[in-house]
N, CA and C atoms of all chains as a GROMACS GRO file, in nm:
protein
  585
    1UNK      N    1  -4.387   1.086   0.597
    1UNK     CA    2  -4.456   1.057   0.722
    1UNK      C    3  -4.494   1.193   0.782
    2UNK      N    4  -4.618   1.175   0.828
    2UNK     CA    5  -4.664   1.341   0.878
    2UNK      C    6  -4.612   1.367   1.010
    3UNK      N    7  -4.530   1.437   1.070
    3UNK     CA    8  -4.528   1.485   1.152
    3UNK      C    9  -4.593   1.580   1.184
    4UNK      N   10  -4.649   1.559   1.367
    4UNK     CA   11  -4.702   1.658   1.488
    4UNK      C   12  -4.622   1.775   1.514
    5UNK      N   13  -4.684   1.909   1.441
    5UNK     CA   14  -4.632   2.039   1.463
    5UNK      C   15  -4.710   2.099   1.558
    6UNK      N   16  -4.655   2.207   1.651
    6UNK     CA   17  -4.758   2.338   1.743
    6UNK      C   18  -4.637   2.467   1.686
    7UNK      N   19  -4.731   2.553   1.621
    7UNK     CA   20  -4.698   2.677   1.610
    7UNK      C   21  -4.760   2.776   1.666
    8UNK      N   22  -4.707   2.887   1.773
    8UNK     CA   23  -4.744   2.979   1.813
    8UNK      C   24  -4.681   3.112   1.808
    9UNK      N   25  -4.780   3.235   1.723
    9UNK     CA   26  -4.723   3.351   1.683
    9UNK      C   27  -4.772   3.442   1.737
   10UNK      N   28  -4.750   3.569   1.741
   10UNK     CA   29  -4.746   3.668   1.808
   10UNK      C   30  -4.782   3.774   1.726
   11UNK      N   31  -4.918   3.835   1.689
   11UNK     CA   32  -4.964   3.936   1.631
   11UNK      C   33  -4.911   4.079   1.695
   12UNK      N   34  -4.885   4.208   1.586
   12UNK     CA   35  -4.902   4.349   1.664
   12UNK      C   36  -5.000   4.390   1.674
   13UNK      N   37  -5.020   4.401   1.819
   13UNK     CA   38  -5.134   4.451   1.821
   13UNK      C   39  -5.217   4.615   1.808
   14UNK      N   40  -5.127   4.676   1.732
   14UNK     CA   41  -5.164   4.787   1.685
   14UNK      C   42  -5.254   4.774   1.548
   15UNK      N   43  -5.315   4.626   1.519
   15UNK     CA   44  -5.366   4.630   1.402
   15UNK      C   45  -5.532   4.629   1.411
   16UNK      N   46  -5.586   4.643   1.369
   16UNK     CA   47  -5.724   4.642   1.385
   16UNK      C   48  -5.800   4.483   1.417
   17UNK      N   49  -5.892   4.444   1.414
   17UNK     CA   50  -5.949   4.301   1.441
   17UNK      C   51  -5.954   4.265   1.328
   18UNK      N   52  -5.994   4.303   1.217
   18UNK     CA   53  -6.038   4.224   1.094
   18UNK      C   54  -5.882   4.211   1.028
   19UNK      N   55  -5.776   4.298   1.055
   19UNK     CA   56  -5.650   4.273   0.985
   19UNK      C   57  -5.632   4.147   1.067
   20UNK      N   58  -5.607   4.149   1.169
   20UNK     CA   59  -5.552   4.013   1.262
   20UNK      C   60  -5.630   3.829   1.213
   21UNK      N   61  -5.730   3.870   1.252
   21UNK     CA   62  -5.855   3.801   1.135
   21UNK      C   63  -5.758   3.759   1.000
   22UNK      N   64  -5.711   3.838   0.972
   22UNK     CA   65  -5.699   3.789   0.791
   22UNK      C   66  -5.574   3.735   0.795
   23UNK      N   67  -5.456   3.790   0.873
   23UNK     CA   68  -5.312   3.711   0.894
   23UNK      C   69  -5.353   3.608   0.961
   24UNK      N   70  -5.434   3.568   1.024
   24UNK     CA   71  -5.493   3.421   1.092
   24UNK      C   72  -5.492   3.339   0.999
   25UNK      N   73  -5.634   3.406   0.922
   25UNK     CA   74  -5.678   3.303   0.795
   25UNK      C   75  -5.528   3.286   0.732
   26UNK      N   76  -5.478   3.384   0.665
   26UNK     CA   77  -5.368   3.364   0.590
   26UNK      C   78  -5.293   3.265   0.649
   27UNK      N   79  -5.240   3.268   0.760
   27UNK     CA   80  -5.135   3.129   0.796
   27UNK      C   81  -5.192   2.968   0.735
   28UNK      N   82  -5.370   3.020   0.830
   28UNK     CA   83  -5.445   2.857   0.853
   28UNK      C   84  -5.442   2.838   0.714
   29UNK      N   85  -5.462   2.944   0.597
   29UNK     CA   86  -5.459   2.868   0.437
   29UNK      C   87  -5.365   2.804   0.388
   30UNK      N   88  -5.230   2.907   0.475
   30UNK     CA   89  -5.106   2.877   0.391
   30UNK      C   90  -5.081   2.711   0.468
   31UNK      N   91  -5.092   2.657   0.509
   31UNK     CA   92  -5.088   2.522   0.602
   31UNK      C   93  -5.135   2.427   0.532
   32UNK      N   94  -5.296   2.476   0.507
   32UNK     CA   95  -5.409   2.382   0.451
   32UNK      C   96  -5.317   2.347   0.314
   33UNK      N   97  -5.334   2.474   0.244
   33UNK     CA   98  -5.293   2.434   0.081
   33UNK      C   99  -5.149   2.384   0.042
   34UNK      N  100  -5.052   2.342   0.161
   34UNK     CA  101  -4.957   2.302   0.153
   34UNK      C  102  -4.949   2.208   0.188
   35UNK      N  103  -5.036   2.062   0.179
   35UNK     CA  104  -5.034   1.956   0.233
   35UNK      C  105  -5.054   1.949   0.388
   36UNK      N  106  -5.068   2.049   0.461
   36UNK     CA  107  -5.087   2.056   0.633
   36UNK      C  108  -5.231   1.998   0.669
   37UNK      N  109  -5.254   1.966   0.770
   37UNK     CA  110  -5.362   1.921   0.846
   37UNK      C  111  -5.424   1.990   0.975
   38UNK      N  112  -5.476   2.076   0.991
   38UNK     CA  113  -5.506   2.148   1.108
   38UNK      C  114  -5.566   2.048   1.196
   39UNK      N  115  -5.521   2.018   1.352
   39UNK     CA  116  -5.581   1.982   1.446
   39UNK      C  117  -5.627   2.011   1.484
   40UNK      N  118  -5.613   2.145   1.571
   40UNK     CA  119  -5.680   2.238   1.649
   40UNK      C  120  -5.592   2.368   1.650
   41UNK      N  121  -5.715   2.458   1.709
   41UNK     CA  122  -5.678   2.603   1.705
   41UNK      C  123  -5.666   2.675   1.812
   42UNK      N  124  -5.618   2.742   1.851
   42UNK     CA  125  -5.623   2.820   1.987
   42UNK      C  126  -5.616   2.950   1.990
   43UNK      N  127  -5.685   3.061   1.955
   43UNK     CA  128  -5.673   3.159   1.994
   43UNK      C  129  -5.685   3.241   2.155
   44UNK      N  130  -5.541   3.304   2.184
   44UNK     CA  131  -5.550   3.366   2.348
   44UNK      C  132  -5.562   3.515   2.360
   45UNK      N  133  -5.608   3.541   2.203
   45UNK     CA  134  -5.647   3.697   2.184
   45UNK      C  135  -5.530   3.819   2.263
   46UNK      N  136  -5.556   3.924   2.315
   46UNK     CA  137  -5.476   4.040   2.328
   46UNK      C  138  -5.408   3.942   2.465
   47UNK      N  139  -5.317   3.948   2.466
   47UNK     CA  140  -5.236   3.931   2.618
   47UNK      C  141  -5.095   4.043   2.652
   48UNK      N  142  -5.069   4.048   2.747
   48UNK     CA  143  -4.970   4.111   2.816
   48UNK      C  144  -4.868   4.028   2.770
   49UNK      N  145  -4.735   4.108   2.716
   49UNK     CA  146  -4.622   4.053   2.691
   49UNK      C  147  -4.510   4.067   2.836
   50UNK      N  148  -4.460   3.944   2.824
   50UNK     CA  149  -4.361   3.951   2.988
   50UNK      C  150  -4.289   4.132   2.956
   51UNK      N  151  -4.226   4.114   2.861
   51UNK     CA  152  -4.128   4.212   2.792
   51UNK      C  153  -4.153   4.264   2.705
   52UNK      N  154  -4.105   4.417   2.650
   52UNK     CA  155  -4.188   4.493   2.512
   52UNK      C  156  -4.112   4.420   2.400
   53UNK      N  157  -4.195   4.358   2.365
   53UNK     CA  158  -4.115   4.355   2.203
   53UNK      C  159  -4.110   4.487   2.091
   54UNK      N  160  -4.058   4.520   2.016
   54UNK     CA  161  -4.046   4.668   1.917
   54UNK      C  162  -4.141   4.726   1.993
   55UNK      N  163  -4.121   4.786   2.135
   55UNK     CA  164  -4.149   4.859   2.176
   55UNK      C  165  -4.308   4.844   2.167
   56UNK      N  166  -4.350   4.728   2.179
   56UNK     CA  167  -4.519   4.719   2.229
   56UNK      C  168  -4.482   4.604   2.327
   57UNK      N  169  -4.631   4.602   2.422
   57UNK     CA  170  -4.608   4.563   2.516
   57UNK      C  171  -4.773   4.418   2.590
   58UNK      N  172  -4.847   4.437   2.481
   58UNK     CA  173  -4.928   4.360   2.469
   58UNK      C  174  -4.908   4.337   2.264
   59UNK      N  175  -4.993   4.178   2.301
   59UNK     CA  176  -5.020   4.124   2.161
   59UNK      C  177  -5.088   4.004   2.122
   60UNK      N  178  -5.125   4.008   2.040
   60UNK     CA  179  -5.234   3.875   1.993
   60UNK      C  180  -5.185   3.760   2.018
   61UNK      N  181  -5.183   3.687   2.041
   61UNK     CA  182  -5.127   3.570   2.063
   61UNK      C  183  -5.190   3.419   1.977
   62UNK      N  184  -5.173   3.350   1.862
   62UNK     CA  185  -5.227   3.192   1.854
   62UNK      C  186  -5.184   3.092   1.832
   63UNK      N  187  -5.243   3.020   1.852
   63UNK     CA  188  -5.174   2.907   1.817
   63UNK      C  189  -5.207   2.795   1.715
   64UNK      N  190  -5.196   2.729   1.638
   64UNK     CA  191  -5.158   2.626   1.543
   64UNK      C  192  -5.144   2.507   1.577
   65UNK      N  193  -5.179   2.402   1.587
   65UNK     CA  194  -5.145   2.279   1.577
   65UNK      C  195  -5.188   2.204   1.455
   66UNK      N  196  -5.074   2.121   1.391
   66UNK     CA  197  -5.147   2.093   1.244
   66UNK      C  198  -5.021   1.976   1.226
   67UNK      N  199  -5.058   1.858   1.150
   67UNK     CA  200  -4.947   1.798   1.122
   67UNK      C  201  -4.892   1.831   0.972
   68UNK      N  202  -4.782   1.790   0.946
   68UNK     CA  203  -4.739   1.813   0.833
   68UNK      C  204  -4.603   1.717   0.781
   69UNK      N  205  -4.542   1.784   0.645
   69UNK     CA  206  -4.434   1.696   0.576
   69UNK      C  207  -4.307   1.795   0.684
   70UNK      N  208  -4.230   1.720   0.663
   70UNK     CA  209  -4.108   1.831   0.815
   70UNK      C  210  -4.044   1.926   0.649
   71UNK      N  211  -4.025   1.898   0.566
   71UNK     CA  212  -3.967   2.024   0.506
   71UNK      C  213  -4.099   2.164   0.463
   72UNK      N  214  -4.188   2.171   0.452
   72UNK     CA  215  -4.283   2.228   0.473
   72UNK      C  216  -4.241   2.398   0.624
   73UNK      N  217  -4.153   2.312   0.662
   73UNK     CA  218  -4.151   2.373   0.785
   73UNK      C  219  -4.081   2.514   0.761
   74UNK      N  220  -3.978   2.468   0.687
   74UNK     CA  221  -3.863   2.568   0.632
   74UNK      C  222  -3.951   2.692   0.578
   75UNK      N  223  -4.077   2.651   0.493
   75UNK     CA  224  -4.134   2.766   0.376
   75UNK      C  225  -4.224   2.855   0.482
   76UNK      N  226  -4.294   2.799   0.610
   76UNK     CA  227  -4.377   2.860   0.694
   76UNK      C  228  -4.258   2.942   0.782
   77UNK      N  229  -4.135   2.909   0.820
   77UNK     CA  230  -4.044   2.947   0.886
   77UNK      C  231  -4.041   3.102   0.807
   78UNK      N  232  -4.047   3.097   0.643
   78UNK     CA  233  -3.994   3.213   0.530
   78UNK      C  234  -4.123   3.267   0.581
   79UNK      N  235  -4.240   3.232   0.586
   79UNK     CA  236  -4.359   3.330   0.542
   79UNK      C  237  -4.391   3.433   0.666
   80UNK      N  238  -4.347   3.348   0.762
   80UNK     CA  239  -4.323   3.416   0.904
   80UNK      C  240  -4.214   3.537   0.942
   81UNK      N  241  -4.101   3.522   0.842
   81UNK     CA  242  -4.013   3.634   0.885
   81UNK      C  243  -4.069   3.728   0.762
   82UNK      N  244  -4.135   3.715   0.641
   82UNK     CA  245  -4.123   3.825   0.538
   82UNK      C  246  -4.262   3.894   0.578
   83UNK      N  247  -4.319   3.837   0.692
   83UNK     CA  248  -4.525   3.880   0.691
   83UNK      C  249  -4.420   4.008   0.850
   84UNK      N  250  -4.422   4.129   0.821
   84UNK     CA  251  -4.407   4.235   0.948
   84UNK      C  252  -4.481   4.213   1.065
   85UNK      N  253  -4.626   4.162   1.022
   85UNK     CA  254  -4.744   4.209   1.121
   85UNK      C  255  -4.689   4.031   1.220
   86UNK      N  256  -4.593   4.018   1.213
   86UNK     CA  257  -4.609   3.879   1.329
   86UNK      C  258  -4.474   3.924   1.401
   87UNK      N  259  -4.498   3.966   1.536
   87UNK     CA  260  -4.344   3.957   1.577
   87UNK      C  261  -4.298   3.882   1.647
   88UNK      N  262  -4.374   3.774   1.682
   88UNK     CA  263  -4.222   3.697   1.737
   88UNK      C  264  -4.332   3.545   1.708
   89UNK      N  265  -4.250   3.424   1.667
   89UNK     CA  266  -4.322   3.285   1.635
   89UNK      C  267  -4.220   3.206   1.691
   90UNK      N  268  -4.295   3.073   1.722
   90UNK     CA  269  -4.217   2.944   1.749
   90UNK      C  270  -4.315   2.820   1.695
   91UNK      N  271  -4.220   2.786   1.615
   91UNK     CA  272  -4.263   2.609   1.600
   91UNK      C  273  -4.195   2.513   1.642
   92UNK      N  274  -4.273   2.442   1.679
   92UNK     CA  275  -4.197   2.303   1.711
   92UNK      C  276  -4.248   2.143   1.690
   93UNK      N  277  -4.157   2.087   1.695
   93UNK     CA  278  -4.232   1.901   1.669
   93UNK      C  279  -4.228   1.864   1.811
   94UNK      N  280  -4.388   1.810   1.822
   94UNK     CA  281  -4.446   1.727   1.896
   94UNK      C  282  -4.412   1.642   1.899
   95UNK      N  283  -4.349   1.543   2.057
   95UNK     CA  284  -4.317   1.432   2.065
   95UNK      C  285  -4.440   1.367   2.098
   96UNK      N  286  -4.435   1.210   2.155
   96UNK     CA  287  -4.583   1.160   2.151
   96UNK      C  288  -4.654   1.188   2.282
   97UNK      N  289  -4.524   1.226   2.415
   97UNK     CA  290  -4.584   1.275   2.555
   97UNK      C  291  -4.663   1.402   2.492
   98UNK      N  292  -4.616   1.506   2.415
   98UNK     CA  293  -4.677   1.634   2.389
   98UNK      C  294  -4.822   1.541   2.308
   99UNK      N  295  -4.868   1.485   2.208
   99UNK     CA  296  -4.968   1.486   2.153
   99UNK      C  297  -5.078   1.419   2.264
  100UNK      N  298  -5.030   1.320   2.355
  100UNK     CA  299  -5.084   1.319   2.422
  100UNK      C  300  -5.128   1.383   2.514
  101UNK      N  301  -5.065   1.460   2.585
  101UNK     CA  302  -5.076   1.630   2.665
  101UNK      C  303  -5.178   1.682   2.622
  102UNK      N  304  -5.104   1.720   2.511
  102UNK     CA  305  -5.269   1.798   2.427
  102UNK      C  306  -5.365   1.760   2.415
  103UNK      N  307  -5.429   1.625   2.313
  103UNK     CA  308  -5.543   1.533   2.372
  103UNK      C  309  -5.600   1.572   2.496
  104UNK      N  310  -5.556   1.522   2.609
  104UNK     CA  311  -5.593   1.532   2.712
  104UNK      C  312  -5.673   1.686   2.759
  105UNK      N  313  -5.574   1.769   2.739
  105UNK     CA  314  -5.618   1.888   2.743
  105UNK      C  315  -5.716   1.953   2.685
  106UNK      N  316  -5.726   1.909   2.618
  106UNK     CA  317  -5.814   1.938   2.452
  106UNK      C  318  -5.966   1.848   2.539
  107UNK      N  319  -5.961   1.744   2.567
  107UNK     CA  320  -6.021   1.624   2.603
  107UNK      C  321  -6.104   1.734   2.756
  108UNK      N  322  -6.041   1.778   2.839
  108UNK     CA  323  -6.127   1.793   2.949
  108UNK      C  324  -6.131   1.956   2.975
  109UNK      N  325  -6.094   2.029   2.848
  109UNK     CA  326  -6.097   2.164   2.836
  109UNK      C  327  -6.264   2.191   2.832
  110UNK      N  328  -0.292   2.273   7.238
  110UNK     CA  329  -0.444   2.386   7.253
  110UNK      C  330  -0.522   2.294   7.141
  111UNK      N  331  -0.648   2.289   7.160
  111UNK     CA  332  -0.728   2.186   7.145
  111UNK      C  333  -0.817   2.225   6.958
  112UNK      N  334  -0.783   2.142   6.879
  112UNK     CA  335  -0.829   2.160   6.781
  112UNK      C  336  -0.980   2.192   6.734
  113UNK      N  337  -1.034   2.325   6.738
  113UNK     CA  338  -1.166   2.294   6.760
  113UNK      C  339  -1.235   2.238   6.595
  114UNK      N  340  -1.354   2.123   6.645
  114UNK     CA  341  -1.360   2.113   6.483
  114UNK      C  342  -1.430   2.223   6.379
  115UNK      N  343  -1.354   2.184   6.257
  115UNK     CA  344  -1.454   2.302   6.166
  115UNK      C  345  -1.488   2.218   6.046
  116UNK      N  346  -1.610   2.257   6.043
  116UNK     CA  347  -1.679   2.157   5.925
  116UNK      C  348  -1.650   2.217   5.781
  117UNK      N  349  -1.617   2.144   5.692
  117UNK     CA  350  -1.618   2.226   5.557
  117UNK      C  351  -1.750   2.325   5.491
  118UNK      N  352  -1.868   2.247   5.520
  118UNK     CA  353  -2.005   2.312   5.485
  118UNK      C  354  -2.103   2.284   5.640
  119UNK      N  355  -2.177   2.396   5.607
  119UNK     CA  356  -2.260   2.438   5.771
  119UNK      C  357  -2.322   2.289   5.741
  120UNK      N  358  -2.346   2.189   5.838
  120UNK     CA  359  -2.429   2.078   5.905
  120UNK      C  360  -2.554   2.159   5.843
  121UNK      N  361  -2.638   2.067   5.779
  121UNK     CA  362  -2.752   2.100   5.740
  121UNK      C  363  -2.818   2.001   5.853
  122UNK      N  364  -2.859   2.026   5.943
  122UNK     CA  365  -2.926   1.940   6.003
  122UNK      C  366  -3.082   1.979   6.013
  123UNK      N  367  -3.159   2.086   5.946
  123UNK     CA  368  -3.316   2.059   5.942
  123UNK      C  369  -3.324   1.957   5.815
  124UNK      N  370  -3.213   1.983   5.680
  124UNK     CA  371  -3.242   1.898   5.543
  124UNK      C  372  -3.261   1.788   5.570
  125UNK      N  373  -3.387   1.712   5.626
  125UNK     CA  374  -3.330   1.572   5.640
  125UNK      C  375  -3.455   1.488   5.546
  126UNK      N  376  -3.540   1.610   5.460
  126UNK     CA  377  -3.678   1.514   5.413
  126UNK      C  378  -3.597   1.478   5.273
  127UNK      N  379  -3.642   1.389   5.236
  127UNK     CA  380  -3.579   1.313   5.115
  127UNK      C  381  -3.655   1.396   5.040
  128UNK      N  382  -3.576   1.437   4.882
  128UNK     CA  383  -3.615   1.508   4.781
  128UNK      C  384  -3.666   1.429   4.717
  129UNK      N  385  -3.776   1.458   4.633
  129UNK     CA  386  -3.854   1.364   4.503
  129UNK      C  387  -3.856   1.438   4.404
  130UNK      N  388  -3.841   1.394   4.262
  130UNK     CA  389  -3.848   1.447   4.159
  130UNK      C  390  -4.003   1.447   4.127
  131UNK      N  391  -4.062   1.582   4.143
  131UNK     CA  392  -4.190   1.554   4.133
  131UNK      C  393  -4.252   1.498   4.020
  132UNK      N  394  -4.214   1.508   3.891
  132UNK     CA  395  -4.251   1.504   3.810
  132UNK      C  396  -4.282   1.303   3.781
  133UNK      N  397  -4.201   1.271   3.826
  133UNK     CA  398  -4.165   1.097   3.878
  133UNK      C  399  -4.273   1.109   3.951
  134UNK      N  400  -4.291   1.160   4.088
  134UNK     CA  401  -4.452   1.133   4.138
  134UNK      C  402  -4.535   1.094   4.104
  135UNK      N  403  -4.550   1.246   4.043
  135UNK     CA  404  -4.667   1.256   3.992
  135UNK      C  405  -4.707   1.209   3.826
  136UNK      N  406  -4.630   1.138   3.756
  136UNK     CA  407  -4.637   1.067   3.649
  136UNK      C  408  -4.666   1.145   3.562
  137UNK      N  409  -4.590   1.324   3.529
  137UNK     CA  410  -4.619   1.402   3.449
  137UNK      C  411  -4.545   1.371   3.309
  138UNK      N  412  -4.553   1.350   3.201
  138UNK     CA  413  -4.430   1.320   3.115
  138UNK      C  414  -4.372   1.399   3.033
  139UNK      N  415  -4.474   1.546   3.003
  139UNK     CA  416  -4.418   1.625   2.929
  139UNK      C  417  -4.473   1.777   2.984
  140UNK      N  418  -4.375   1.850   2.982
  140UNK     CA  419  -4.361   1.998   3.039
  140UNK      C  420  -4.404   2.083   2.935
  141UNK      N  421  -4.516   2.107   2.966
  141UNK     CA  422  -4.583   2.228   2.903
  141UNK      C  423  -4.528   2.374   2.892
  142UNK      N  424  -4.464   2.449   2.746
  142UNK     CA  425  -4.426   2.571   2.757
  142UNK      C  426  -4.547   2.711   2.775
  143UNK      N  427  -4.641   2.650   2.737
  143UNK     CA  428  -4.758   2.753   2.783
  143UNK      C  429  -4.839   2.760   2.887
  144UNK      N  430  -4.786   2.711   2.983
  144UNK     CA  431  -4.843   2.739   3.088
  144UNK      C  432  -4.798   2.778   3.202
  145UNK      N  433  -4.785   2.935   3.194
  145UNK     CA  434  -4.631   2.974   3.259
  145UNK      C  435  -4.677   2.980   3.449
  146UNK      N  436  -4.749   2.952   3.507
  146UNK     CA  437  -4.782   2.894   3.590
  146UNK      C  438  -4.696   2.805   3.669
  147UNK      N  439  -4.727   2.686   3.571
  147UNK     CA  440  -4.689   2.579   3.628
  147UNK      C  441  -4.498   2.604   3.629
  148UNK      N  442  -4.496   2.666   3.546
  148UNK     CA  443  -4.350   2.717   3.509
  148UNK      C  444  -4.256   2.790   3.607
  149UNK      N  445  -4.347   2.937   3.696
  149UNK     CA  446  -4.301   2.935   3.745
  149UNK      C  447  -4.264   2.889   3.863
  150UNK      N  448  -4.323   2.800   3.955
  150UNK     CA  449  -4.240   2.713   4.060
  150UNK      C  450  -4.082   2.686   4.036
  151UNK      N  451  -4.022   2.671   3.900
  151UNK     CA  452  -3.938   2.611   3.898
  151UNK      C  453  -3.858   2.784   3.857
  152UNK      N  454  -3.845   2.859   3.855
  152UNK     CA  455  -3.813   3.007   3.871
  152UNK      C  456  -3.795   3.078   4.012
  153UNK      N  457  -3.648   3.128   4.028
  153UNK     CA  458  -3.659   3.176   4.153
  153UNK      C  459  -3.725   3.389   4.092
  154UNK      N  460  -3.687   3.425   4.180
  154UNK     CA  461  -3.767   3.564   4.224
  154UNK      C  462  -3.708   3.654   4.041
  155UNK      N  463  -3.561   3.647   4.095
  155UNK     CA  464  -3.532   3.701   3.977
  155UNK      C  465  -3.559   3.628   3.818
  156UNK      N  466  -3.637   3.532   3.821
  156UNK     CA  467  -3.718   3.469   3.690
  156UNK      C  468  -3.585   3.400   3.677
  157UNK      N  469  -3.495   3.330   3.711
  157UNK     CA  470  -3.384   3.234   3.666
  157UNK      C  471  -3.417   3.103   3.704
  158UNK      N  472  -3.360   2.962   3.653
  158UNK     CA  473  -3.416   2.860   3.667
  158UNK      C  474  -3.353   2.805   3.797
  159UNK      N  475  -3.402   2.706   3.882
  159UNK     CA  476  -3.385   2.700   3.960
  159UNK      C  477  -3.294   2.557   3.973
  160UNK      N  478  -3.169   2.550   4.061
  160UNK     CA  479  -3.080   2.408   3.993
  160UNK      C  480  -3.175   2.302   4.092
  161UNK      N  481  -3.128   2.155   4.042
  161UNK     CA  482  -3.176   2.031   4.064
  161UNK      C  483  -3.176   2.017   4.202
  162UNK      N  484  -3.094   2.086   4.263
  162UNK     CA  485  -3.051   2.022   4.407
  162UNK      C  486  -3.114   2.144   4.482
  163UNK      N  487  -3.253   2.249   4.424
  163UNK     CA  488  -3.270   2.267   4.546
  163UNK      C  489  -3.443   2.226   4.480
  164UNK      N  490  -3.448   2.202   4.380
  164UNK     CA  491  -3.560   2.124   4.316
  164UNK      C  492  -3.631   1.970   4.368
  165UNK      N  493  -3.484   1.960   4.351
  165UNK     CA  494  -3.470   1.763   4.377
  165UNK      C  495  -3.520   1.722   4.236
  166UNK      N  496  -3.536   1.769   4.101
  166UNK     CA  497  -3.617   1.707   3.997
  166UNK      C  498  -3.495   1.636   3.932
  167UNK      N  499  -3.558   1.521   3.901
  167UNK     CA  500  -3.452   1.423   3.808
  167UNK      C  501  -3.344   1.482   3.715
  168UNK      N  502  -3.255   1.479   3.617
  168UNK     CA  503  -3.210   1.481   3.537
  168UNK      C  504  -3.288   1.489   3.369
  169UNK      N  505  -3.343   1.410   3.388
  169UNK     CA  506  -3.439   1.436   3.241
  169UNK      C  507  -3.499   1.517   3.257
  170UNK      N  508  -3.576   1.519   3.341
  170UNK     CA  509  -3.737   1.656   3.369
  170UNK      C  510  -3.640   1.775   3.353
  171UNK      N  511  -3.554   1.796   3.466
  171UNK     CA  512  -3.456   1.912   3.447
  171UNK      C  513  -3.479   2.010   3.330
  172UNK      N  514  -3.383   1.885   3.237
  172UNK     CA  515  -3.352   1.945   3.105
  172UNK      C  516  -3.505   2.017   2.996
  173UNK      N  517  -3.586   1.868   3.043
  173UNK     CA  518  -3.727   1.938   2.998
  173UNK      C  519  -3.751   2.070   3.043
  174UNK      N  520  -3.766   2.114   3.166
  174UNK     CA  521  -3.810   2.213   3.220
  174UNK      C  522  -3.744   2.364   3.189
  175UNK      N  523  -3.590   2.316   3.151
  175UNK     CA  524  -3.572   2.396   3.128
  175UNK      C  525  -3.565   2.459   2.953
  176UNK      N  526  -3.550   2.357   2.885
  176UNK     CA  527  -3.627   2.402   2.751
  176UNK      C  528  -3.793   2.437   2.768
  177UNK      N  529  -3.876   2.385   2.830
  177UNK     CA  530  -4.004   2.484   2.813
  177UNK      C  531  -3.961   2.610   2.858
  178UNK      N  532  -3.862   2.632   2.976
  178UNK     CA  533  -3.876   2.780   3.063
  178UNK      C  534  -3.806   2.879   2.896
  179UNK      N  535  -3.734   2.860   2.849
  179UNK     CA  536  -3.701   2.892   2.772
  179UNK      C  537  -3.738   2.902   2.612
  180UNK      N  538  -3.807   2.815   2.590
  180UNK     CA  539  -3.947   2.857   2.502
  180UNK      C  540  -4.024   2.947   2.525
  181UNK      N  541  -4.087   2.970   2.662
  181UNK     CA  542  -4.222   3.079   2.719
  181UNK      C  543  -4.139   3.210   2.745
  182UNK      N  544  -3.996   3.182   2.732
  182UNK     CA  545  -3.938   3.332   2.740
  182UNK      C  546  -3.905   3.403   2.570
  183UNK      N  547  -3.926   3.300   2.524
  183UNK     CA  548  -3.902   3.332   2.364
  183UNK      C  549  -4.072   3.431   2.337
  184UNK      N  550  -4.144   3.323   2.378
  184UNK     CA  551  -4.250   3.410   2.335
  184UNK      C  552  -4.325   3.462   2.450
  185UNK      N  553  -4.241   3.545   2.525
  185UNK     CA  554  -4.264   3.644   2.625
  185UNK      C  555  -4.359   3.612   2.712
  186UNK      N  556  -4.408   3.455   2.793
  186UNK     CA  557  -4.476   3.438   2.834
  186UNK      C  558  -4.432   3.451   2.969
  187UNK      N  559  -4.237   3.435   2.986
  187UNK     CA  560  -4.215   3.449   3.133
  187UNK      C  561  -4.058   3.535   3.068
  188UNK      N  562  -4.082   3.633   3.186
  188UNK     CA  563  -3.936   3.712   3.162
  188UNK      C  564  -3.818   3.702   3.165
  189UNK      N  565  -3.762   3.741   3.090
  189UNK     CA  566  -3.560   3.629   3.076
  189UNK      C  567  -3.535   3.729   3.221
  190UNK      N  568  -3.554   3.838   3.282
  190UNK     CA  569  -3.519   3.896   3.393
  190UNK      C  570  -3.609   3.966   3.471
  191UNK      N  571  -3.652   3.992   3.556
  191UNK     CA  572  -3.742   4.032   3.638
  191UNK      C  573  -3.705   4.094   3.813
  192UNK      N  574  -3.804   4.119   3.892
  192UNK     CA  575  -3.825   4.144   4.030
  192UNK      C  576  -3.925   4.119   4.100
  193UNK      N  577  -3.980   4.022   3.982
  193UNK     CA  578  -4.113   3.944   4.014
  193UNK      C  579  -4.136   3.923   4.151
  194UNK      N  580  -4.226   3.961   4.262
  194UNK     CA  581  -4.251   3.910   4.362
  194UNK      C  582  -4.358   3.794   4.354
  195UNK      N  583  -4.255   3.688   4.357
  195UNK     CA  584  -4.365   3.542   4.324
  195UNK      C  585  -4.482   3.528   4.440
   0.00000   0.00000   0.00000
């Protein structure tokens, strides 16, 4: 059964545009070619971090929404800690108030 | 000699508007972690969460609220500590 994922990661932003660009693509492939479903995308480009992470203090910011198989989750969890250029990620499962949220949002954005 | 009374806690006597769980109001059902906005209302100055009873928010929302506040601090959207002048 597919479960409703939102993943949002955190680029360094000491990297150039076209590197950031390509760890993008790279996630959105690694998703696609793993049985994932992209819903929608969100990029919030350079933002101010509350707090420095490794000592930077702005960073790319996107987001992911895609459904998927729930063990799937574990291998994106791996690709996320061994890829440097992402420092900080969260995924999570969408309950049905969240898919609806989003809809909506999505809906009068 | 005449017992004067002493109350255990000061008489709140302006508290008298009934608290609502806004979220019950306003028929919100799920707490958004990215939208640190709306987030912080429920944050006092020093970015800590703020308890139920001076909120008035239900018990469920609560707990919601406070797993989003704590998601958006994971990904640095609101600060685990601050001097934020809200």
């Amino acid at each position: 059964m597919l479960n409703h994922y939102e993943t949002v990661f955190i680029i360094t932003p000491v990297l150039s545009e076209s590197q950031v660009k390509e760890t993008v693509k790279k996630f959105r492939d690694f998703v696609t070619s793993n049985g994932g479903e992209i819903v929608h995308e969100d990029d919030w480009g350079l933002r101010k971090l509350a707090y420095p992470i490794q000592k930077k203090t702005t960073g790319f910011y996107h987001l992911i929404e895609f459904k998927s198989e729930g063990e799937f989750i574990k291998k994106l969890d791996i690709q996320y800690r061994r890829d440097e250029r992402i420092i900080r990620f969260l995924t999570f499962r969408m309950d049905k108030h969240a898919v609806e949220y989003a809809e909506k949002r999505r809906s009068n954005k | 000699m005449a017992e004067e009374i002493r109350y255990l806690n000061p008489t709140k006597a302006d508290v008298k508007r009934k608290k609502y769980c806004r979220f019950k109001k306003a028929g919100i059902k799920y707490v958004d972690y990215k939208d640190a906005e709306f987030l912080k209302k429920f944050l006092n100055e020093q970015g800590k969460i703020l308890p139920r009873r001076l909120t008035g928010t239900s018990l469920k929302f609560q707990r919601k609220v406070g797993q989003a506040v704590k998601r958006a601090r994971h990904l640095a959207l609101l600060p685990f500590v601050t001097d934020m002048l809200k």
